[in-house]
N, C-alpha and C positions, 0 to 999 in steps of 0.2 A: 663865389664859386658856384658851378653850375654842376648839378649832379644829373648825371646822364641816365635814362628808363633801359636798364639790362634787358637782354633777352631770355628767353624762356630757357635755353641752355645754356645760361649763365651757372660757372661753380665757383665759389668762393675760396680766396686762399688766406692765407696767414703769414707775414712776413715777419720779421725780426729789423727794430731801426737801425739806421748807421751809428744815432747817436747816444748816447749813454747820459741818467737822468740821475739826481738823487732822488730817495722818496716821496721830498715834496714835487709832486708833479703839479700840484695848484703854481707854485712860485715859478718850476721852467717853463710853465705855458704863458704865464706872464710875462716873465724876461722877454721872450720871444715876442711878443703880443703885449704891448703896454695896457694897448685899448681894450682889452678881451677879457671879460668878469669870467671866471672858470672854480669851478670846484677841484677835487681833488679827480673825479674822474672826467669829466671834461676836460679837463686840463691833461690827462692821459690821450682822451679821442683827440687832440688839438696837436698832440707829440705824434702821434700816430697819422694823423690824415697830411702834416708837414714836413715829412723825415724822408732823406735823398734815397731811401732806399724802397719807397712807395713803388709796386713796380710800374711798366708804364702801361702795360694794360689793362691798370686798375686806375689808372687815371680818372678823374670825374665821380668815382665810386665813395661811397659812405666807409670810410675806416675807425673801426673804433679799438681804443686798447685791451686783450684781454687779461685784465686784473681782478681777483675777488670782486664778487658784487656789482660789475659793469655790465651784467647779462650783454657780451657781445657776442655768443652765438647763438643760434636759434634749433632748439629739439629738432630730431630727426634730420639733421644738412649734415653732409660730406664736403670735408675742409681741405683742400690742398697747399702745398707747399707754390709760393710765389711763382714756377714754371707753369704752374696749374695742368699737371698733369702727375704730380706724385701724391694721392693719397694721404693725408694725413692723421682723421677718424672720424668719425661719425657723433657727433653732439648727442648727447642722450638729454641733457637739461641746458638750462637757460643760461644757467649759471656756472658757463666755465666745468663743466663735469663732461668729459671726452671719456668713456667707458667701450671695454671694446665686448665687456660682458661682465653679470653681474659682478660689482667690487674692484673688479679690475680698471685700474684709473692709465693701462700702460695706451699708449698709441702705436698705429699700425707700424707708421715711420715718424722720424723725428723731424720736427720743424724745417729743422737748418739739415743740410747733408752734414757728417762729422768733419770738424774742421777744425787748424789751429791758429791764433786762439780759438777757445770755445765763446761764443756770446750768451752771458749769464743775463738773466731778467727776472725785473720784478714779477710779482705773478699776485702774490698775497695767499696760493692757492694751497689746501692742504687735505691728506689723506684721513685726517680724525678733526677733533672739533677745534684745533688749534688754529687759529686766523691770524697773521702778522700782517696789517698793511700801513704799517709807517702815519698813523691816526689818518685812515682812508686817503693816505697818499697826501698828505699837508704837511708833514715834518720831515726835516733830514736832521733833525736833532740824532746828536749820536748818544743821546741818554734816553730816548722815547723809545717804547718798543720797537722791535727791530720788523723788517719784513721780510716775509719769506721769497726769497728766492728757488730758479729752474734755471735747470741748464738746457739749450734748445738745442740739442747734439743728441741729446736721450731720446729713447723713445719706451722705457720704462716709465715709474712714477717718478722719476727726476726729472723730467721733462715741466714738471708743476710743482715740484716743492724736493728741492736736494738740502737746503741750508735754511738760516737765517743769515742776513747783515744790517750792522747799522744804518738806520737811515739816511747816514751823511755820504754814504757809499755812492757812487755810479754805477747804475744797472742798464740793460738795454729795456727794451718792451715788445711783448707779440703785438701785433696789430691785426687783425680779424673783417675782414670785406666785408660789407651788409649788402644783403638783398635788398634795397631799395628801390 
């Protein structure tokens, strides 16, 4: 795959995938990919950069998943929604933390517009020190800690952390454009 040199007025958006995952993201980037050695968040960037819902003007672009600890946004960028014209917030840290001021984790607008169903994602993301990511996205055991899940309809702190589920669940994933 050939990844194309964006222009200077390039903004980044964030999609949501068509497809729904269990936790282990290591094992569906597999399935998918026999050939393809993946961790648990490679194996997230690899659901994300091959999922029908990529849109097409991000074609050729760097996608990676945004889940706990995959730093796929970068301080100080403005994130839109997939039309790349709705706003979505402003990255304060590297690590997946969208603040729209101090403490506040809510976002401008939500992901996805409200819709029914709602598409629920893993995220791993949380408001205190509680981390859930499914042993960094390698299990859908439904006895191994659970992960936390967003609902991408919110644009409160539900949008990054509404629930827990078990890992053996199907969830969707954000996927977050790189400036590359």
């Amino acid at each position: 795959m050939q990844i194309v040199s964006l222009p200077e007025s390039f903004v980044p958006a964030i999609f949501v995938t068509e497809s729904q995952f269990t936790g282990n993201l290591q094992a569906e980037a597999s399935a998918r990919n026999p050939s393809g050695i993946f961790s648990g968040f490679t194996g997230a960037d690899y659901l994300c950069q091959t999922d029908s819902n990529l849109p097409s003007r991000g074609a050729g672009s760097l996608w990676r998943a945004l889940v706990y600890n995959n730093a796929s946004t970068a301080i100080n960028i403005n994130y839109y929604r997939s039309d790349y014209s709705t706003l979505i917030a402003k990255a304060m840290g590297e690590n997946l933390t969208f603040i729209n001021s101090d403490g506040d984790y809510s976002l401008i607008n939500s992901i996805v517009p409200v819709s029914t169903p709602v598409p629920i994602v893993w995220t791993g993301l949380s408001t205190n020190t509680t981390v859930l990511t499914c042993q960094d996205w390698t299990s859908a055991d439904s006895s191994i800690p659970e992960g936390l899940i967003g609902l991408s309809t919110a644009a409160d702190t539900n949008w990054g952390v509404v629930a827990t589920a078990p890992c053996n669940l199907v969830q969707h994933l954000y996927c977050v454009q790189q400036a590359n």
